[in-house]
N, CA, C and O atoms as a MOPAC input file, in Angstrom:
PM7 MOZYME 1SCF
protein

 N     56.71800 1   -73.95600 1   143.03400 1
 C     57.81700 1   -73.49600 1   143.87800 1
 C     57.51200 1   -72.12500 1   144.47700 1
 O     56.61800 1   -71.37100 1   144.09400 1
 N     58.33400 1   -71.91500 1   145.42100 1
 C     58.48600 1   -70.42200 1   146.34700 1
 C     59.33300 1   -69.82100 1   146.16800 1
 O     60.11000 1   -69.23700 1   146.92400 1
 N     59.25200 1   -69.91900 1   145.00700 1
 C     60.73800 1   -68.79200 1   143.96600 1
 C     60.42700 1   -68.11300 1   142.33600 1
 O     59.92900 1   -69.02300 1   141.67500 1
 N     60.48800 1   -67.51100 1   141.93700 1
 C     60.16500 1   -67.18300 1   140.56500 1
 C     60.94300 1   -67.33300 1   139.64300 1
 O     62.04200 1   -66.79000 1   139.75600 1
 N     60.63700 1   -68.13700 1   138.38800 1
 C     61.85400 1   -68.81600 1   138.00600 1
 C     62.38300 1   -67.65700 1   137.24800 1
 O     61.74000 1   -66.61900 1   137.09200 1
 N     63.56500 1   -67.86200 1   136.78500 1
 C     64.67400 1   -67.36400 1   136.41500 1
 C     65.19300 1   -68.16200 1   135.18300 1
 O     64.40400 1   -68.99100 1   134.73000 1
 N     66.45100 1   -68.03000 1   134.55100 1
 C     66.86100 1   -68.08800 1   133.10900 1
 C     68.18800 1   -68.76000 1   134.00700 1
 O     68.31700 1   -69.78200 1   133.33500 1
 N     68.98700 1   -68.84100 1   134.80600 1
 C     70.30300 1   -69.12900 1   135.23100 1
 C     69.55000 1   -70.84900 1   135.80800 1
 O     68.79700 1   -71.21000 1   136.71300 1
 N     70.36800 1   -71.58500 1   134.55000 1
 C     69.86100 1   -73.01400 1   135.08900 1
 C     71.12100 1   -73.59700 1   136.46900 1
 O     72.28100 1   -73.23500 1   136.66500 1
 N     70.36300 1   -74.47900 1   137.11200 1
 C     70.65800 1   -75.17000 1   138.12100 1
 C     70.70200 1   -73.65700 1   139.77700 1
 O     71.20200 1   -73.77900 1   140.89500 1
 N     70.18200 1   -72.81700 1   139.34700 1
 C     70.09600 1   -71.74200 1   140.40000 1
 C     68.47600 1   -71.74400 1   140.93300 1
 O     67.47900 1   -71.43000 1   140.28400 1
 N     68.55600 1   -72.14300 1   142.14000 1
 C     67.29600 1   -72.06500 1   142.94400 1
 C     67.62500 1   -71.33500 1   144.55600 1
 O     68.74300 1   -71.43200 1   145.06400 1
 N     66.84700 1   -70.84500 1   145.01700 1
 C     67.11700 1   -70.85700 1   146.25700 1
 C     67.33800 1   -71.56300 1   147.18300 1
 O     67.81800 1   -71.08200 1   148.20900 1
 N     66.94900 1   -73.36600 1   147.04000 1
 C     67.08700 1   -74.15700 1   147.66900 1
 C     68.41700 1   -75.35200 1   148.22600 1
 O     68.71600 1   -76.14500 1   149.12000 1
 N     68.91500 1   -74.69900 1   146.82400 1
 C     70.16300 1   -75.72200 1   146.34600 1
 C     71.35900 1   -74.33200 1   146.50300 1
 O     71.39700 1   -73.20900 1   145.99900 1
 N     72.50000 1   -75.28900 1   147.73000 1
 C     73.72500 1   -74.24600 1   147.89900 1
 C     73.93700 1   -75.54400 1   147.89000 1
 O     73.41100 1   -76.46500 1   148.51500 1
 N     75.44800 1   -75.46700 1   146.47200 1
 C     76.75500 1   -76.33500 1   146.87200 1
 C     77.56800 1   -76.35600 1   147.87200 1
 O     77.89700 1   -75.28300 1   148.37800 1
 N     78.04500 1   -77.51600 1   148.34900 1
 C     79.12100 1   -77.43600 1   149.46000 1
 C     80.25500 1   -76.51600 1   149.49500 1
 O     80.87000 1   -76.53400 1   150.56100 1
 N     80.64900 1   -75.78400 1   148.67300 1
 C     81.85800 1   -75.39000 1   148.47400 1
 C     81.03200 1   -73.55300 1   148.79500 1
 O     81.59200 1   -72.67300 1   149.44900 1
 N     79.63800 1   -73.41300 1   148.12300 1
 C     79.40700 1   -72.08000 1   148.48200 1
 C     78.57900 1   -71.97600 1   150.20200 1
 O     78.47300 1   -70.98900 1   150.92900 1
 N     78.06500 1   -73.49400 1   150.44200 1
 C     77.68000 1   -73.47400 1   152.04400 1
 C     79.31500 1   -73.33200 1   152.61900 1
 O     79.38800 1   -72.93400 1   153.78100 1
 N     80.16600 1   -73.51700 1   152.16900 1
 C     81.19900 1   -73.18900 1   153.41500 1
 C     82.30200 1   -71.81500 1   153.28500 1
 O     83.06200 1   -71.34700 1   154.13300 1
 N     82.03300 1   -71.38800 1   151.82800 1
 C     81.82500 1   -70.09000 1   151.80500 1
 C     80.95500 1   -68.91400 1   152.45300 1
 O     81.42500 1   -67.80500 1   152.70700 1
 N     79.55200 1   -69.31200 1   152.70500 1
 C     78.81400 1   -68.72900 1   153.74700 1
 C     79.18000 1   -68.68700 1   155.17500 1
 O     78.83000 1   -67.90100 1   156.05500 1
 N     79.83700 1   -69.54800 1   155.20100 1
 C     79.75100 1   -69.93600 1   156.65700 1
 C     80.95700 1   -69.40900 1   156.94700 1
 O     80.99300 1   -68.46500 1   157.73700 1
 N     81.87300 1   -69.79100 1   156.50900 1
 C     83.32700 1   -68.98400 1   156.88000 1
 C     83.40400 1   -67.46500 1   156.98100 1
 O     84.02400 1   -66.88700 1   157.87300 1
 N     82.49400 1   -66.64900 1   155.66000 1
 C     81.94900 1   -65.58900 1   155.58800 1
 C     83.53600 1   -64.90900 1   154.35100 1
 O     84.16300 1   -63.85200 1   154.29200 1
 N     83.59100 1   -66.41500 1   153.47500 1
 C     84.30100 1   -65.45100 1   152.63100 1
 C     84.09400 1   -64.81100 1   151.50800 1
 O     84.65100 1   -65.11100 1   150.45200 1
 N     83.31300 1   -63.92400 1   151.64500 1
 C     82.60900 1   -62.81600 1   150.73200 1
 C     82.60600 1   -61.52800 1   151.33200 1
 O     82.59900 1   -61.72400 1   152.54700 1
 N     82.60700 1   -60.30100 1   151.09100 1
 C     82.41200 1   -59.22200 1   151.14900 1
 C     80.85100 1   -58.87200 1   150.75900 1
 O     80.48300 1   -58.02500 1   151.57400 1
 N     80.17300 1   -59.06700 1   150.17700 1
 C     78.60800 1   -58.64600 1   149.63000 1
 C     78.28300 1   -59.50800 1   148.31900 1
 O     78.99000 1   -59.92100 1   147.40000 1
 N     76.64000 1   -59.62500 1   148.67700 1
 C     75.89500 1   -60.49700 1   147.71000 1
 C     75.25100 1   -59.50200 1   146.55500 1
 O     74.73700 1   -58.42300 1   146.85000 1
 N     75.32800 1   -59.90800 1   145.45900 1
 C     74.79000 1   -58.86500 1   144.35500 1
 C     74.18200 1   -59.35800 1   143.56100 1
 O     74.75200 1   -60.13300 1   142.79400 1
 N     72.70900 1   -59.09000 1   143.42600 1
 C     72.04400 1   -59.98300 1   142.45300 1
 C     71.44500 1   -59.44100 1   141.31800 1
 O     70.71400 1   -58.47100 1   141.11600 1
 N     71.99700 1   -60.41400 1   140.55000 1
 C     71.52400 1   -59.75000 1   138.94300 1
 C     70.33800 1   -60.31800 1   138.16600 1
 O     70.20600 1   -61.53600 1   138.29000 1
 N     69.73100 1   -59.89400 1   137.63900 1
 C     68.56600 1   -60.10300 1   137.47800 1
 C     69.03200 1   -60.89500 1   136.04600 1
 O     69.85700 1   -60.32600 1   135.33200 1
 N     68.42100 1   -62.38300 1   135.58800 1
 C     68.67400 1   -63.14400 1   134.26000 1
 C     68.76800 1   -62.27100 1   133.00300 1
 O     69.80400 1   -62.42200 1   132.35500 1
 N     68.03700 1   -61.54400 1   132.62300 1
 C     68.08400 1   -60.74900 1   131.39700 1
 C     69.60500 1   -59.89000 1   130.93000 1
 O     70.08800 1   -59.64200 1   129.82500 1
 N     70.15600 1   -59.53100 1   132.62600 1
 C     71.71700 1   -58.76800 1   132.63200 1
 C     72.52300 1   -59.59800 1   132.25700 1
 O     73.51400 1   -59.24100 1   131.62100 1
 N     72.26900 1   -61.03800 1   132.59400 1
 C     73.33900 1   -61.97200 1   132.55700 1
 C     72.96000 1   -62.27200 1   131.20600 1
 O     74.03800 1   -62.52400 1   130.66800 1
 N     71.99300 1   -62.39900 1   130.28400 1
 C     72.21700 1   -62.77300 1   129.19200 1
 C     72.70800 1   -61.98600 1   127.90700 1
 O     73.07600 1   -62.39700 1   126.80700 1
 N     72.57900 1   -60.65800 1   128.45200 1
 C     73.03900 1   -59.53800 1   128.27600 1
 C     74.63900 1   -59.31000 1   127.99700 1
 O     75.16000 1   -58.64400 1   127.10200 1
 N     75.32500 1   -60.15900 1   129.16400 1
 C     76.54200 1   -59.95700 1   128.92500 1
 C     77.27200 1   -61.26100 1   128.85800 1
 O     78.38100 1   -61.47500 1   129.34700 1
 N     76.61900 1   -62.00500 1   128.27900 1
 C     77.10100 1   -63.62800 1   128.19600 1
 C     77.10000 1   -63.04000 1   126.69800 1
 O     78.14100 1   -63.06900 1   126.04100 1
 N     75.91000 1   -62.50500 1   126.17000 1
 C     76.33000 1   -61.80300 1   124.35300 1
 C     77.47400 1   -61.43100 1   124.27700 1
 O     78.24900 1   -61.94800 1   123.47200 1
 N     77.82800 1   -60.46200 1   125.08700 1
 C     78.50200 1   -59.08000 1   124.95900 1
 C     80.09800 1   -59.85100 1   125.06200 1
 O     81.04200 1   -59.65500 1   124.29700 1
 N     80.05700 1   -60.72000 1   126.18300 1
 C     81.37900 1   -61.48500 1   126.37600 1
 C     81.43200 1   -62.34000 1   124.89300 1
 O     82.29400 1   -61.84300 1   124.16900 1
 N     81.03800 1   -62.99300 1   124.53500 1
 C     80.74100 1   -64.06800 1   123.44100 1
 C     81.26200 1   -63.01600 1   121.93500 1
 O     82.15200 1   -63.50900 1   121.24200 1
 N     80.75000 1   -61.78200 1   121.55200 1
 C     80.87700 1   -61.02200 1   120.76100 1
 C     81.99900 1   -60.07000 1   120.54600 1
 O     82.62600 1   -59.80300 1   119.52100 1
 N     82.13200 1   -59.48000 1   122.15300 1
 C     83.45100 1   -58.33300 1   121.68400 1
 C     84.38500 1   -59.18000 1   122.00400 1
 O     85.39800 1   -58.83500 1   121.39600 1
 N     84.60400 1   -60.19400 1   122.69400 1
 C     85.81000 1   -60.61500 1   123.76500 1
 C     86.06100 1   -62.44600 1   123.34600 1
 O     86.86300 1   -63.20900 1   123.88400 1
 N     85.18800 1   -62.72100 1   122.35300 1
 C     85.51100 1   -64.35000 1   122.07400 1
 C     85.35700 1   -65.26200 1   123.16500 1
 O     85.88200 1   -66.37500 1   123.11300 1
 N     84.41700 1   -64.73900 1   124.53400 1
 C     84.61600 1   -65.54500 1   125.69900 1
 C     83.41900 1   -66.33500 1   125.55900 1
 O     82.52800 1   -65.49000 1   125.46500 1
 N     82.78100 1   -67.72200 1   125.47800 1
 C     81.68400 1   -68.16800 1   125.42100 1
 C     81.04600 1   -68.85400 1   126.68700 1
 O     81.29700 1   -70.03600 1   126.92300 1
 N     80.31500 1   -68.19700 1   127.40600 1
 C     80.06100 1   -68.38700 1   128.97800 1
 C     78.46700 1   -68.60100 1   128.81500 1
 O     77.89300 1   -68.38300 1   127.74900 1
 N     77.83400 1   -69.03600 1   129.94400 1
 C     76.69700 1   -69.68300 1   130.50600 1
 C     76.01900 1   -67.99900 1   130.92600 1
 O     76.66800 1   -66.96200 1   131.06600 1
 N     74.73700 1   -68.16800 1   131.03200 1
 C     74.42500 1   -67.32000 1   131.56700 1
 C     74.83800 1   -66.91300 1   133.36600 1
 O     74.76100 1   -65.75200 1   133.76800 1
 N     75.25300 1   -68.04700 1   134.25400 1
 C     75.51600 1   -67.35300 1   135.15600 1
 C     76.92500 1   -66.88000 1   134.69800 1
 O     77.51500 1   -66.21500 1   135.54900 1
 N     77.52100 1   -67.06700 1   133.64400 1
 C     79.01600 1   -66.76800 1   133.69100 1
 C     78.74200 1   -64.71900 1   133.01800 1
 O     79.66400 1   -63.93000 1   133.22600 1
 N     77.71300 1   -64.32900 1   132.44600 1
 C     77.48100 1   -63.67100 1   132.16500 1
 C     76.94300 1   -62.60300 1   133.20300 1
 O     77.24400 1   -61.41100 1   133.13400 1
 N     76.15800 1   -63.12000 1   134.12200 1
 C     75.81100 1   -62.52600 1   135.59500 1
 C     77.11100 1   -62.29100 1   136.70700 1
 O     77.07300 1   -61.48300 1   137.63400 1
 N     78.11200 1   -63.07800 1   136.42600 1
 C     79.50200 1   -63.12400 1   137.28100 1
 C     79.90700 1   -61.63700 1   136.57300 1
 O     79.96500 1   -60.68000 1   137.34500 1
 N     80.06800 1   -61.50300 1   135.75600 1
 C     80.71200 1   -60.31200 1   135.10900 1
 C     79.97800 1   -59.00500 1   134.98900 1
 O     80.55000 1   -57.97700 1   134.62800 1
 N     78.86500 1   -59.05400 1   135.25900 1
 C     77.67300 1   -58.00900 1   135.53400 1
 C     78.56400 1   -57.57100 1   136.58600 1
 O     79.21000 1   -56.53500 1   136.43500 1
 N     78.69600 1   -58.56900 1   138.09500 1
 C     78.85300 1   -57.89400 1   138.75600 1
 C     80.34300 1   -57.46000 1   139.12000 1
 O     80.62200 1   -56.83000 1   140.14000 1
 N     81.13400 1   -57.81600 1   138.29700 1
 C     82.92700 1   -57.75400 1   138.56100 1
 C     82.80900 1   -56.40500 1   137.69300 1
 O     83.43200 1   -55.45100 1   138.15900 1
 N     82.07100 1   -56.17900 1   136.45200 1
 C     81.78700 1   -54.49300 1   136.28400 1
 C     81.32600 1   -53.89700 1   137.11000 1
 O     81.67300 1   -52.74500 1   136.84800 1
 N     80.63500 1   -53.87100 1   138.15400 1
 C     79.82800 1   -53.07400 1   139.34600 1
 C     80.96700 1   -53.07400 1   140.49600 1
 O     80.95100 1   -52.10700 1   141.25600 1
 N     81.62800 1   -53.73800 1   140.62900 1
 C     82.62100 1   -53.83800 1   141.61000 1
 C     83.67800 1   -52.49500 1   141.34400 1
 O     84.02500 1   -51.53400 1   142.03100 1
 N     84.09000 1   -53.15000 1   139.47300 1
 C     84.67000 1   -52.12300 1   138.65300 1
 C     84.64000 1   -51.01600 1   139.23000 1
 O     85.40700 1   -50.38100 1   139.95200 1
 N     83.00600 1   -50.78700 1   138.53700 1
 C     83.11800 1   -48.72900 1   138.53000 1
 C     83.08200 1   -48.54700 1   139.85200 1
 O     82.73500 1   -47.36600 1   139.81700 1
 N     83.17300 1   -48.80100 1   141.04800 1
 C     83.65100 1   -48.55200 1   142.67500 1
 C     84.63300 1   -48.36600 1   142.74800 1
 O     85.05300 1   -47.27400 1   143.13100 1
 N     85.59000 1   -49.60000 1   142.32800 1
 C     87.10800 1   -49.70700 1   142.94000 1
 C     87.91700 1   -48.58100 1   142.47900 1
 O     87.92600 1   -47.90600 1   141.45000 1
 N     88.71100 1   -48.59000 1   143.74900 1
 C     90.04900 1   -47.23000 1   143.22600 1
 C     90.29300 1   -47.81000 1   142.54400 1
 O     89.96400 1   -48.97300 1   142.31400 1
 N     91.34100 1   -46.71200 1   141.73600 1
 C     92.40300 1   -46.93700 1   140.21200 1
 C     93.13200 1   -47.80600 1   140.63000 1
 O     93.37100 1   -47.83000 1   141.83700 1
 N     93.64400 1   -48.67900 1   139.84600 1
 C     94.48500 1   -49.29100 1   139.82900 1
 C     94.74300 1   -50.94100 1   140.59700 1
 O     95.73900 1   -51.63400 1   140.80200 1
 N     92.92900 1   -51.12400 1   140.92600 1
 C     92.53000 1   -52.24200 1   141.93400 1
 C     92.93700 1   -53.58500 1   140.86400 1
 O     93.46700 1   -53.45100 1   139.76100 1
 N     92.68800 1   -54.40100 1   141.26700 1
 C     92.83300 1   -56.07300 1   140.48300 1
 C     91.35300 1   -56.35000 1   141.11700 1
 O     90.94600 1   -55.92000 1   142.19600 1
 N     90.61300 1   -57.21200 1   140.14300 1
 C     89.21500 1   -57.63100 1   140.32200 1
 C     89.53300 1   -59.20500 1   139.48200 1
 O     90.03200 1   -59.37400 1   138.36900 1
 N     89.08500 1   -60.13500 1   140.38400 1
 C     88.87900 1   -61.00100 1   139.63100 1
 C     87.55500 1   -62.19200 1   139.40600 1
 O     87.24800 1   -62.89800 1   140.36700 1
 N     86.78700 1   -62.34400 1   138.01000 1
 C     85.75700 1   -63.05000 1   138.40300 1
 C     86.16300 1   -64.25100 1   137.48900 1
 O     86.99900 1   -64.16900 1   136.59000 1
 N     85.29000 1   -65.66700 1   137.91500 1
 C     85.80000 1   -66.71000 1   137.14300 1
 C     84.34200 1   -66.93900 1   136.35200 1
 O     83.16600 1   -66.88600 1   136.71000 1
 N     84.93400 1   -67.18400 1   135.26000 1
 C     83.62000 1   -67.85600 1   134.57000 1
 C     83.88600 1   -69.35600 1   134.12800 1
 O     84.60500 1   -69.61500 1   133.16200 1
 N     83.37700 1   -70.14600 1   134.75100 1
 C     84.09400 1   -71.56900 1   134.50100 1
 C     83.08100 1   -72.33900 1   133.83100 1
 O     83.15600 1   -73.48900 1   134.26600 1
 N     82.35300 1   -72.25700 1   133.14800 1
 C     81.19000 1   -72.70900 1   132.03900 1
 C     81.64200 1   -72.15100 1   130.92700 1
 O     82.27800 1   -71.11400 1   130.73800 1
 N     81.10200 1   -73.23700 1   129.98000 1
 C     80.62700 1   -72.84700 1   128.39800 1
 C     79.39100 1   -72.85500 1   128.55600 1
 O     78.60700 1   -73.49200 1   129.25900 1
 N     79.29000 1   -71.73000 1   127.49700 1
 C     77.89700 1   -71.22300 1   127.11900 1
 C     77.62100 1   -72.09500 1   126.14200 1
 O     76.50200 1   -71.79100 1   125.72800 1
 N     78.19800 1   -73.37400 1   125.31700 1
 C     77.40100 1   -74.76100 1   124.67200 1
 C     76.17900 1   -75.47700 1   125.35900 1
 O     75.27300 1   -76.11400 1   124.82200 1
 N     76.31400 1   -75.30400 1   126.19600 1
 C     75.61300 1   -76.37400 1   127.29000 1
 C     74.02900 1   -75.64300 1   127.32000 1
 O     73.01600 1   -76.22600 1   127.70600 1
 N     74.08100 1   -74.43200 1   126.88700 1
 C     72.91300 1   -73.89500 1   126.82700 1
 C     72.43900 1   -73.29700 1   125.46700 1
 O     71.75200 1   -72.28900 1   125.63200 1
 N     72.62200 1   -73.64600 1   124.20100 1
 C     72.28900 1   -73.56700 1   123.37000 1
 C     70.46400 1   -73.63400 1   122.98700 1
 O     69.86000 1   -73.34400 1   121.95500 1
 N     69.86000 1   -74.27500 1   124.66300 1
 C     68.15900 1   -74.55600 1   123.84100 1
 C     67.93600 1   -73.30700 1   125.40000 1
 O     67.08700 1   -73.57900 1   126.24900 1
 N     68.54400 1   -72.42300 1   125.49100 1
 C     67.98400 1   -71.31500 1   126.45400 1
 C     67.71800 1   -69.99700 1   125.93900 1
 O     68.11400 1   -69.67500 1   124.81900 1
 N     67.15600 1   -69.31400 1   126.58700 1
 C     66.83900 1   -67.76900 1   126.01300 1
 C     68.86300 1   -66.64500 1   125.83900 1
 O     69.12300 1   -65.45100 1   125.69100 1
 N     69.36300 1   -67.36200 1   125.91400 1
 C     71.12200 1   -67.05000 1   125.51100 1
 C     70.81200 1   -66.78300 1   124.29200 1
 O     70.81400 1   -65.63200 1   123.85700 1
 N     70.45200 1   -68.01000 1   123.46200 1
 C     70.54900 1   -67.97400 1   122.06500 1
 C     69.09300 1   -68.30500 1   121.50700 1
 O     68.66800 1   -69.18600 1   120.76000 1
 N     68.40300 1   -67.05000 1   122.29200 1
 C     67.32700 1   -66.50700 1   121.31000 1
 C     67.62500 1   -65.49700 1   120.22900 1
 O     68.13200 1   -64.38600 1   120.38000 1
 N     67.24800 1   -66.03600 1   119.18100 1
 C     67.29200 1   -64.84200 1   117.94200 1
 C     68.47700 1   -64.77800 1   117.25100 1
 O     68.83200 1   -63.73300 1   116.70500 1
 N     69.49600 1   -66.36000 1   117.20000 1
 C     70.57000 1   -67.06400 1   116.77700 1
 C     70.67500 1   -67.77700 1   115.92100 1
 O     70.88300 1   -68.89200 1   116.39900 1
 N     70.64900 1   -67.81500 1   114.62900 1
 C     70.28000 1   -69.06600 1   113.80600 1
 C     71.01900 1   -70.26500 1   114.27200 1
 O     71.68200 1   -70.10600 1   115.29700 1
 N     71.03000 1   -71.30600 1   113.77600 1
 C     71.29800 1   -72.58700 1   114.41000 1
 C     72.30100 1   -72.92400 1   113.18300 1
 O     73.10000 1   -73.73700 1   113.64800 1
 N     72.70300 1   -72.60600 1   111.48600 1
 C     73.34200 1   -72.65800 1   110.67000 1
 C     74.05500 1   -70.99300 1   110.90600 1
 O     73.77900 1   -70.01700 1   111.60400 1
 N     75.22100 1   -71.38100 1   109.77700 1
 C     76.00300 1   -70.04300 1   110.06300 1
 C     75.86700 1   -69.25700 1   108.01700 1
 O     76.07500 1   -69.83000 1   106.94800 1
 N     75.48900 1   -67.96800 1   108.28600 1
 C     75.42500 1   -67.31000 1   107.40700 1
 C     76.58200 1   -67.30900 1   106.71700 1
 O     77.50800 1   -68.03600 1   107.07700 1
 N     76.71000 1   -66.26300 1   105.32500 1
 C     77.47700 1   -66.03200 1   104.55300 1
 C     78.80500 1   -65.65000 1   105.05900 1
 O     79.80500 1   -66.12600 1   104.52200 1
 N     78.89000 1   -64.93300 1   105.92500 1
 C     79.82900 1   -64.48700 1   106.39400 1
 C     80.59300 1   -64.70200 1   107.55700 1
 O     81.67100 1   -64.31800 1   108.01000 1
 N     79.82000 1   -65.32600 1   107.83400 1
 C     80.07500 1   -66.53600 1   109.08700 1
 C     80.68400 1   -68.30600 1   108.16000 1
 O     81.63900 1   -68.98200 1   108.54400 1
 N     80.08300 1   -68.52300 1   107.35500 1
 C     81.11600 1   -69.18300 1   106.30800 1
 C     82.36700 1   -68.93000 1   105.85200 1
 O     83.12300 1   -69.85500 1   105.55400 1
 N     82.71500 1   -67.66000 1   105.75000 1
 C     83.26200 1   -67.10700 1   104.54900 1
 C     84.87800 1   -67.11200 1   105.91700 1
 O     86.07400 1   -67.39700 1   105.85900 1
 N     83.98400 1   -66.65300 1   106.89300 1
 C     85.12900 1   -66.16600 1   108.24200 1
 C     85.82600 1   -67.49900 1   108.67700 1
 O     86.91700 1   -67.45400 1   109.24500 1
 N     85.15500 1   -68.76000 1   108.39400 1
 C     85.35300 1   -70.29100 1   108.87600 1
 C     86.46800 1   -70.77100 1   108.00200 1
 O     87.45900 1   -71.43600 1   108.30400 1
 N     86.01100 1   -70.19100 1   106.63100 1
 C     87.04800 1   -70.59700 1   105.55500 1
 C     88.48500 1   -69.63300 1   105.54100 1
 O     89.57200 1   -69.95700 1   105.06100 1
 N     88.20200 1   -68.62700 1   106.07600 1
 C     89.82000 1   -67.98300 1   106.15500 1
 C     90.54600 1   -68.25700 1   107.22800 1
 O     91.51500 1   -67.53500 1   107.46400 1
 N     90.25200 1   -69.27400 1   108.03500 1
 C     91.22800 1   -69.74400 1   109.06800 1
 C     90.98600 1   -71.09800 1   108.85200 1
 O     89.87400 1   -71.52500 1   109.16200 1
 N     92.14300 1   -72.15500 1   108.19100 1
 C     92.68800 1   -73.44100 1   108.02700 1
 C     92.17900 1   -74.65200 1   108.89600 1
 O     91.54300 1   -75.66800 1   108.61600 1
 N     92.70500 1   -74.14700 1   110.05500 1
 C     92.41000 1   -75.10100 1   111.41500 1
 C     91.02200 1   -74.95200 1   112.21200 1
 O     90.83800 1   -75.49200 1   113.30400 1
 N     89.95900 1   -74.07700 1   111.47900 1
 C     88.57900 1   -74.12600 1   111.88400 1
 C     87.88600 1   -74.07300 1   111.05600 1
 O     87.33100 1   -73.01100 1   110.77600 1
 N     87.62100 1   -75.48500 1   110.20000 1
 C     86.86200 1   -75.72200 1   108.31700 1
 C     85.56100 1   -76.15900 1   109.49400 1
 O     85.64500 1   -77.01700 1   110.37400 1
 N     84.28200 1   -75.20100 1   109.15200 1
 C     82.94000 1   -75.70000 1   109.27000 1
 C     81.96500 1   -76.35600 1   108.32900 1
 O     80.73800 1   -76.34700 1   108.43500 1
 N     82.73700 1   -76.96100 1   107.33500 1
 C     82.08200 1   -77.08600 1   106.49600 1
 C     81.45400 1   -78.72200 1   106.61700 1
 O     82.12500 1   -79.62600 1   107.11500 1
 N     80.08100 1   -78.92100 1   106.08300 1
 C     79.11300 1   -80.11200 1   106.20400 1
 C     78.94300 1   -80.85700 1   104.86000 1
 O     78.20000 1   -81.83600 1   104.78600 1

């Protein structure tokens, strides 16, 4: 290919969905911002960890840049980004490098103090 691959699956340069070709075309965007895969996996953690949100890596790159928008906007702006993926779907990607695949002691222990989420095998 005539692209260098990247970590954000189903993202190529070649492939625009209908819904973002007529987003181009209408011109409803303000500016393109591109984040480089490593940011997005970066904050697909960060969402997943402080915030309980479990997103895809582009859902992690969406929020890269709704923080960059962030630190611009006057006080008191509304920003909104969607992350409409689970980050399940990518469980065999560099997301969940350095993740065990069983859940530790305390990751047991956390399963068993809430009733309605028993992980147990």
């Amino acid at each position: 290919p005539a692209f260098e691959p990247h970590p954000i699956q189903g993202w190529t340069p070649d492939f625009i969905p209908n819904v973002l070709q007529e987003a181009i075309d209408q011109r409803y965007y303000d500016e393109v911002v591109p984040i480089p895969g490593p940011e997005g996996i970066k904050w697909a953690k960060a969402l997943a960890q402080q915030e309980g949100i479990f997103t895809g890596i582009s859902g992690g790159a969406t929020f890269a840049v709704a923080r960059q928008i962030a630190d611009k906007a006057p006080a008191g702006s509304v920003i909104l980004c969607m992350l409409p993926d689970t980050g399940e779907r990518y469980m065999s990607t560099p997301l969940f490098d350095g993740i065990d695949a069983e859940m530790d002691a305390e990751e047991t222990a956390l399963s068993r103090s809430t009733p309605s989420c028993q992980f147990e095998g």
